[in-house]
C-alpha positions as CSV (number, residue, x, y, z in Angstrom):
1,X,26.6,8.5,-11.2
2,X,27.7,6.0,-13.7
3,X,25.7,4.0,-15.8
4,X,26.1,0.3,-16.1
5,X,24.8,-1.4,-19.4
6,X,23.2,-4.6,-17.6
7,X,21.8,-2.7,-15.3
8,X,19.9,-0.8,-17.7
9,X,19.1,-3.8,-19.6
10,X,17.5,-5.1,-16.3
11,X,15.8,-2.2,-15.8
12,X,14.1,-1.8,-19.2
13,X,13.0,-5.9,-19.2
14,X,11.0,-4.9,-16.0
15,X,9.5,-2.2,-17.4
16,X,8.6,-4.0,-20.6
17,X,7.2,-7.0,-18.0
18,X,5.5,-3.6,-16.3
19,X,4.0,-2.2,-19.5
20,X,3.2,-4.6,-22.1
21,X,2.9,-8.2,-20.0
22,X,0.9,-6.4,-17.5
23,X,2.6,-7.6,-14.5
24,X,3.1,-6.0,-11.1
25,X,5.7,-4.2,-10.6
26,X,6.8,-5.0,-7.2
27,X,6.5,-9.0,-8.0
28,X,8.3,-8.0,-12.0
29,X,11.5,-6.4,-9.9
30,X,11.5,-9.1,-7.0
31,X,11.7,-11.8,-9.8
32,X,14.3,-10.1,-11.6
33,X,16.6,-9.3,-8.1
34,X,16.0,-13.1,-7.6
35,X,17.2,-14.1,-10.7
36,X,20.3,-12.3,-10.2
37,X,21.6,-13.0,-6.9
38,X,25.3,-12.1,-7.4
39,X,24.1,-8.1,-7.8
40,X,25.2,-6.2,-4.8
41,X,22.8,-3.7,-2.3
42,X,23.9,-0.8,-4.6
43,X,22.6,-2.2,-7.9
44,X,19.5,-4.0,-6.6
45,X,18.7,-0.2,-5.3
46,X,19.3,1.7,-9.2
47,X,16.8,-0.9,-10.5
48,X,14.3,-0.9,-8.1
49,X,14.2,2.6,-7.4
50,X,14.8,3.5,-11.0
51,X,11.7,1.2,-12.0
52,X,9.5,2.5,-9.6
53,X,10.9,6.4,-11.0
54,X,9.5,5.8,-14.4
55,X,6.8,3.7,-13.4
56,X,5.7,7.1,-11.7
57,X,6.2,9.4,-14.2
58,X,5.2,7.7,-17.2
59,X,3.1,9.2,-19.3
60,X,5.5,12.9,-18.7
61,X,8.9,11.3,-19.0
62,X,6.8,9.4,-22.7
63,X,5.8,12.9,-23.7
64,X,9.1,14.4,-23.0
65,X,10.8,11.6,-24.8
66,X,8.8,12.2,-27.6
67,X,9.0,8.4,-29.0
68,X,7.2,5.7,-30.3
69,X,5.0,4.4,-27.5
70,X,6.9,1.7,-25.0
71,X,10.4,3.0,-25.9
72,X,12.1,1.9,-22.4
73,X,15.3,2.8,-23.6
74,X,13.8,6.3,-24.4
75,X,12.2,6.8,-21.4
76,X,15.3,5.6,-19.7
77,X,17.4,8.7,-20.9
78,X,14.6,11.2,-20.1
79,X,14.9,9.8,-16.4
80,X,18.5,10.5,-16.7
81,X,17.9,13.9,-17.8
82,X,15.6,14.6,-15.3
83,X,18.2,13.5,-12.1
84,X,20.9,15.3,-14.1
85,X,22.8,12.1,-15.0
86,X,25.1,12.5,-18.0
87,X,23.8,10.1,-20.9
88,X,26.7,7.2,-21.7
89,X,27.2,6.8,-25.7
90,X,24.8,4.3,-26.5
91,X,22.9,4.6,-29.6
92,X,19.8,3.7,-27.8
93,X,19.7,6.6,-25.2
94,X,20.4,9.7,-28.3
95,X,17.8,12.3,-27.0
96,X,17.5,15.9,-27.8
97,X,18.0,17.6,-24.8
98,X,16.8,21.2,-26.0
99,X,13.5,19.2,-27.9
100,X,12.7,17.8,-24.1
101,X,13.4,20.9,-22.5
102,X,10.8,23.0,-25.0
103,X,8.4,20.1,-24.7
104,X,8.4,20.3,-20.7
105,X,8.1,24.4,-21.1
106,X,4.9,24.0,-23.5
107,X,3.2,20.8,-21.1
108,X,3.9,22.1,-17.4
109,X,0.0,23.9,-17.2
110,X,-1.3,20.8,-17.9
111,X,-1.9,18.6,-14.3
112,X,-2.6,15.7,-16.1
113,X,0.6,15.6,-17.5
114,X,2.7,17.1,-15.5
115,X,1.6,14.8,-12.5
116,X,1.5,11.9,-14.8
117,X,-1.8,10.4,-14.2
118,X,-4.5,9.1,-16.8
119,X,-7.6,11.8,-17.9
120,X,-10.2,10.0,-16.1
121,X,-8.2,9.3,-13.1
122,X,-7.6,12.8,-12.8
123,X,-11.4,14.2,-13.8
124,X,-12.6,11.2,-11.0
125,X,-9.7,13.0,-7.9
126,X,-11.2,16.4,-8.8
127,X,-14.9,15.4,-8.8
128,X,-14.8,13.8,-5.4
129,X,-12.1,15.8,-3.6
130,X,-12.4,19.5,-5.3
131,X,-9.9,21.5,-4.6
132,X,-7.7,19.3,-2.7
133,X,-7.3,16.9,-5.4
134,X,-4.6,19.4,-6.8
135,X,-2.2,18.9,-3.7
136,X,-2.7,15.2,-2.6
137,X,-2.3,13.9,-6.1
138,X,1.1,15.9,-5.9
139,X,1.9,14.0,-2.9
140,X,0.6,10.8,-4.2
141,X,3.7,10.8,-7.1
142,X,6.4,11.5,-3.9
143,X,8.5,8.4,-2.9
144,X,6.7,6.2,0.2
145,X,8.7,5.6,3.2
146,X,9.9,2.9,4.9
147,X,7.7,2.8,8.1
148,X,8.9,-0.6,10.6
149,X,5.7,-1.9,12.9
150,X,7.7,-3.0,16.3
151,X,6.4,-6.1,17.1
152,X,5.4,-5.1,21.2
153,X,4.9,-9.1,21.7
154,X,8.9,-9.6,21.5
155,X,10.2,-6.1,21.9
156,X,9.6,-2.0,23.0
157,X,10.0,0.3,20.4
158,X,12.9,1.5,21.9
159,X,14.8,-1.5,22.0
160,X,14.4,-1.9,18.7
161,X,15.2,0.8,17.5
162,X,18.5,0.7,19.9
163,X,19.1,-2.6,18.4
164,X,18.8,-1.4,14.7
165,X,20.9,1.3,15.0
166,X,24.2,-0.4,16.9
167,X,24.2,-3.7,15.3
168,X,23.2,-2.6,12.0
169,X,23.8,1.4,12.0
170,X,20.0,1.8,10.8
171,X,18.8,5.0,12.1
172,X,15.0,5.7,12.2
173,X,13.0,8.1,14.1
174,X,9.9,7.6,15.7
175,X,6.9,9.8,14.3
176,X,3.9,11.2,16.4
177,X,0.8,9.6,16.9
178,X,2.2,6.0,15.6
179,X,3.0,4.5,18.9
180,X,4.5,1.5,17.3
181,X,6.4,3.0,14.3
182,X,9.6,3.6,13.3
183,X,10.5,5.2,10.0
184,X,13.6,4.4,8.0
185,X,16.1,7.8,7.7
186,X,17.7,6.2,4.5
187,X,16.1,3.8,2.2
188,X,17.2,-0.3,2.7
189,X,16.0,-3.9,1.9
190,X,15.3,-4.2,5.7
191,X,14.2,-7.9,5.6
192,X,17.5,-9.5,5.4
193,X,18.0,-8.0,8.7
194,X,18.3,-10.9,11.8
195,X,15.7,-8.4,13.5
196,X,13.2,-8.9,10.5
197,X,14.0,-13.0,11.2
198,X,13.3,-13.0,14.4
199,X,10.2,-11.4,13.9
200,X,10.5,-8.4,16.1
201,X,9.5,-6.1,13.7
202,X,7.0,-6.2,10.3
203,X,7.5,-3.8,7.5
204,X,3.7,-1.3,7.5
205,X,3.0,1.7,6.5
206,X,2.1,4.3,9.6
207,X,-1.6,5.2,8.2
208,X,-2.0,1.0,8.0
209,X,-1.1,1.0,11.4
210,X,-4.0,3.5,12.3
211,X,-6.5,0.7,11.5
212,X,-5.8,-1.8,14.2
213,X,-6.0,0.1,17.2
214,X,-9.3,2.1,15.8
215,X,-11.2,-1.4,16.6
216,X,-10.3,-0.6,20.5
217,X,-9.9,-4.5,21.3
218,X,-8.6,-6.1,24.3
219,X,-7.3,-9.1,25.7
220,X,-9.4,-11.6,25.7
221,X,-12.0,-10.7,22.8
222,X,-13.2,-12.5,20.1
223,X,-12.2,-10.4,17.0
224,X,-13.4,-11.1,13.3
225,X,-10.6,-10.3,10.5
226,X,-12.8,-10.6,7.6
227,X,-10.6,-9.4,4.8
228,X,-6.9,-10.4,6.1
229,X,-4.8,-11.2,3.0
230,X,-1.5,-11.5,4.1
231,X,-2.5,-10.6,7.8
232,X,-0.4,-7.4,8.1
233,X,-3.8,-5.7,10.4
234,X,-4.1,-9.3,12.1
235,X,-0.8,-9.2,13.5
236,X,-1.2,-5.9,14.7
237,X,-4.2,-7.2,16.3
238,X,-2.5,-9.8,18.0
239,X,0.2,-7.5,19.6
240,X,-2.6,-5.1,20.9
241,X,-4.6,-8.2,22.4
242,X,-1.4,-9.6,24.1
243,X,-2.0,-12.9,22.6
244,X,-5.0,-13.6,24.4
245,X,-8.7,-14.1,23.2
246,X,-8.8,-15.4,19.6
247,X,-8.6,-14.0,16.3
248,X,-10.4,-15.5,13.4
249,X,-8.9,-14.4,10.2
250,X,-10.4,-14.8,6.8
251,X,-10.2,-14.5,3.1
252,X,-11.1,-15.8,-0.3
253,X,-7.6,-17.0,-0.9
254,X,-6.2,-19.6,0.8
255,X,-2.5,-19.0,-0.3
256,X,-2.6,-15.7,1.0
257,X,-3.7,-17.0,4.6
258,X,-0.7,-19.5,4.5
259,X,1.0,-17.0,4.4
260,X,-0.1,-15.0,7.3
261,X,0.6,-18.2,9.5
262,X,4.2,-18.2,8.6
263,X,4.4,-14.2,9.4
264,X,2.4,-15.1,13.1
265,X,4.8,-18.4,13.7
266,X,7.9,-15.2,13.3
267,X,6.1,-12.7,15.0
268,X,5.1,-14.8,18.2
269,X,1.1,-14.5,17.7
270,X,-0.5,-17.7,18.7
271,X,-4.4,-16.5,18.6
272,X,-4.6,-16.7,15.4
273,X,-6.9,-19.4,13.3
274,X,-7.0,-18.7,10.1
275,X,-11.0,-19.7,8.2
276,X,-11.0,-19.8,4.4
277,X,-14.0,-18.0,3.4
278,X,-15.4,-21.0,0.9
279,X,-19.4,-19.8,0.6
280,X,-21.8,-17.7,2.6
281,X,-21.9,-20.6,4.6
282,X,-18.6,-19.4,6.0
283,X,-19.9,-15.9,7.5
284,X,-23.5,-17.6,8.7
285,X,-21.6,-19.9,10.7
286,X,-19.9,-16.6,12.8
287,X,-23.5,-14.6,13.1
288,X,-23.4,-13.1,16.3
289,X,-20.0,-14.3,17.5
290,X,-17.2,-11.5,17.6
291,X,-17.1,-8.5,19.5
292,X,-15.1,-7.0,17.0
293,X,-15.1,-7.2,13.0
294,X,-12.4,-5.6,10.7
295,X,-13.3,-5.5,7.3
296,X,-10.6,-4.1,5.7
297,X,-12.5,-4.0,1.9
298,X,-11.3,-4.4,-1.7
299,X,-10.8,-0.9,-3.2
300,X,-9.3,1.3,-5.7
301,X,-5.8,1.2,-3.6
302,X,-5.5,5.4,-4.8
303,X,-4.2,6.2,-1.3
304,X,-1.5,4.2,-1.8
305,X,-0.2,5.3,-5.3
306,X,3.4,6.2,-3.0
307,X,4.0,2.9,-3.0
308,X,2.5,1.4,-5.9
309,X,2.2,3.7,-8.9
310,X,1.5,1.2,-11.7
311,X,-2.0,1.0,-10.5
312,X,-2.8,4.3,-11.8
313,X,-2.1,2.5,-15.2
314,X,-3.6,-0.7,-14.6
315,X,-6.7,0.6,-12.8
316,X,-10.0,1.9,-14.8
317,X,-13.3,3.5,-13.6
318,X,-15.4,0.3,-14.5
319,X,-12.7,-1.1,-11.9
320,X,-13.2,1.5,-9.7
321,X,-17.5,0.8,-9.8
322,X,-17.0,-2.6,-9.6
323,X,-15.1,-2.7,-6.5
324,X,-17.6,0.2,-4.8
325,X,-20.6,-3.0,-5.3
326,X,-17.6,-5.7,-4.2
327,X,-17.4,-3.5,-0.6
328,X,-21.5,-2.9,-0.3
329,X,-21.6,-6.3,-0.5
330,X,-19.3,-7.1,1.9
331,X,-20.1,-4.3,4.5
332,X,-23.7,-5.7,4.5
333,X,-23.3,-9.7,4.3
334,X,-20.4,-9.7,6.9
335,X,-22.3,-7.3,9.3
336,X,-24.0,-10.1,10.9
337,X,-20.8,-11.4,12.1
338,X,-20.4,-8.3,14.7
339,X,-22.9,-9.1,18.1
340,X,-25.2,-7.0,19.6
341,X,-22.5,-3.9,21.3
342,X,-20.0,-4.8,19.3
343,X,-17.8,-2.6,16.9
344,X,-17.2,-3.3,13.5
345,X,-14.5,-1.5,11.5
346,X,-15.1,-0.5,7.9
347,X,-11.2,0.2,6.0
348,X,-10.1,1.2,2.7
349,X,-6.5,2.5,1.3
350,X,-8.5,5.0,-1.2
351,X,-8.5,8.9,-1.0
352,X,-11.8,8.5,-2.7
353,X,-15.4,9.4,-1.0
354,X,-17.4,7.0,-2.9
355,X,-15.3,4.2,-1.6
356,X,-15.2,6.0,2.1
357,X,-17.6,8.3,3.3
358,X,-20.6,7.0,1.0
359,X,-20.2,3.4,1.2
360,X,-20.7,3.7,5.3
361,X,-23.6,6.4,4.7
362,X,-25.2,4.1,1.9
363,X,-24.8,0.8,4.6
364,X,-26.4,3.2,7.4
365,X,-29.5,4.2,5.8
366,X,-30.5,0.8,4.9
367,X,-29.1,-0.5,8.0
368,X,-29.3,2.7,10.8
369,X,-31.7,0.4,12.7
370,X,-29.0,-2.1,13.7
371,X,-25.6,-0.2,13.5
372,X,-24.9,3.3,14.1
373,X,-21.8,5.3,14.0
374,X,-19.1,6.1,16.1
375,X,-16.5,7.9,14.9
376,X,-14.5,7.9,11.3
377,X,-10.9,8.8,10.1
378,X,-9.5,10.4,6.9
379,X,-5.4,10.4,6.8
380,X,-4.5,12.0,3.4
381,X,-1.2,11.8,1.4
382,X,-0.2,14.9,2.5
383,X,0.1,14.4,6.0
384,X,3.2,12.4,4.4
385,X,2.3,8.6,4.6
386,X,-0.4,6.3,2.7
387,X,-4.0,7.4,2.1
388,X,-6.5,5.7,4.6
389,X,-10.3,5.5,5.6
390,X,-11.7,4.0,8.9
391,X,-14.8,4.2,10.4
392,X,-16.3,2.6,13.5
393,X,-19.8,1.5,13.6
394,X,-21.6,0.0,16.8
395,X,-24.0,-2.7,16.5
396,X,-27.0,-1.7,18.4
């Protein structure tokens, strides 16, 4: 592979956007990319995918680099080292490869930084999970996959992925036990696709896709989304209820529900009203009303490191304790909304217990008089997609 010099440059100004402005670094690359319209699919790729590569393997690829902290450039070379890319003559990527070799012979016992994950990250994964923190924090740092959601309102899976594959010679292949999935064989920007356009098809991971059909709905029910941000469960939703019944879905943030009524005017979904959740007012009005609630909570996001690894660097353990009181909160103030026989549907994307397990035990014993439980699901990294938590609890 050769190594362009702009492309570079680009590369370390969104890390430097990553690392020392503190922004995100999926809305840092799509900034850049749009900034820069002229680059082809080839380039766009290397930065994106070059980002995300350090982004994951920071705090190794800095100790192996062995350089002032925030060197990009530094970083930059170990990455090339470490995909076996021969370093172009620039004075800013000189590196001594023998030094980085030694240093990666005298650190590889050490988990921490070998996996490339902050101390109290790592102590927090092994207290909770034992000894299966070693292997699903291994599979957090692989890359995520590109996993399509066929929209069933416009089109069969099949058809789709016919579609895909003549028109546009994209190939996926669809995976077990995710009826509506298709996952990418090779790595794309999918959404420039007329498919994408025509809304036949939404880009979600296959453990997200887990969460919609665990609420069991049908046609004609009135179902709650509590938590729906940009609405990626809430269109699933809508698919499984045929577009009929009605789905009321809410959040805190009003931009975000604009935009989940631009995603349901492509994808066809016309049960959809979207409630901006304004006071407590807001849930007391639905008490009683829905005979299914999701509440897809606020968490840590750890079972989704795959996709976005700069949390690992941005997140901290007051965070984590602060969002395990955000989701009692809202497990036991948005209860009401679920009527008498009705299921609600408590969600996270965290590997973590304390956000899982023991947030719907803590809710039962203060609440086991009204709700009990029905059933709950743990999909780990290493069954090869995101990290995801569901549980089902009836109300009595």
């Amino acid at each position: 592979m050769k190594l362009y010099r702009n492309l570079c440059e680009a590369v370390v100004q969104v890390l430097e956007e990553i690392f020392i402005e503190n922004r995100y670094a999926d809305k840092a690359i799509e900034k850049l990319l749009k900034q820069n319209p002229k680059w082809g699919a080839r380039d766009r790729r290397f930065i994106a995918e070059t980002t995300y590569d350090i982004v994951r393997w920071y705090r190794l690829f800095g100790k192996l680099a062995d350089a002032s902290e925030n060197d990009f450039w530094k970083l930059l070379s170990v990455w090339c080292i470490w995909n076996e890319i021969r370093l172009p003559d620039w004075p800013e990527m000189n590196i001594d490869k023998e030094h980085l070799y030694q240093t990666f012979d005298e650190l590889k016992r050490d988990r921490r930084i070998v996996e490339s994950i902050p101390d109290w990250l790592d102590e927090l994964g092994e207290k909770e999970l034992g000894k299966k923190w070693d292997e699903e924090l291994h599979a957090l740092n692989e890359q995520a996959k590109v996993v399509l959601r066929v929209n069933a309102l416009k089109v069969s899976r099949a058809e789709l992925q016919r579609q895909l594959a003549d028109n546009d010679e994209i190939f996926t292949t669809t995976p077990p036990s995710f009826p509506d999935a298709l996952l990418l064989e090779e790595r794309q920007n999918i959404f420039t696709r007329q498919q994408f356009k025509d809304g036949l098809f939404e880009v979600q991971d296959a453990g997200s896709q887990l969460i919609a059909p665990f609420l069991r709905v049908e046609p004609g029910m009135r179902v709650v989304d509590a938590c729906a941000g940009g609405g990626g469960k809430t269109l699933h939703l809508a698919a499984l209820m045929q577009n009929k019944g009605r789905i009321i879905a809410m959040d805190t943030e009003a931009w975000k529900l604009e935009e989940l009524k631009k995603r349901a005017r492509r994808a066809g979904a016309s049960n959809i009203e979207t409630r901006v959740i304004e006071s407590s007012k807001t849930i007391k009005r639905q008490e009683n009303s829905a005979d299914r609630l999701l509440l897809d909570v606020p968490c840590s996001g750890l079972g989704v490191l795959k996709r976005n690894p700069d949390a690992k660097w941005k997140l901290s353990l007051d965070a984590v304790e602060k969002v395990k009181e955000t989701q009692q909160k809202i497990i036991n103030d948005y209860s009401v909304i679920v009527k008498p026989g009705g299921l609600m549907v408590y969600a996270t994307c965290s590997v973590l217990p304390s956000e899982n397990e023991k947030q719907v035990e803590k809710f039962l014993s203060a609440k086991g008089d009204k709700f009990e439980l029905v059933e709950q699901k743990t999909l780990l990294p290493t069954e090869g997609f995101d990290g995801f938590y569901m549980a089902s609890l009836k109300k009595k």
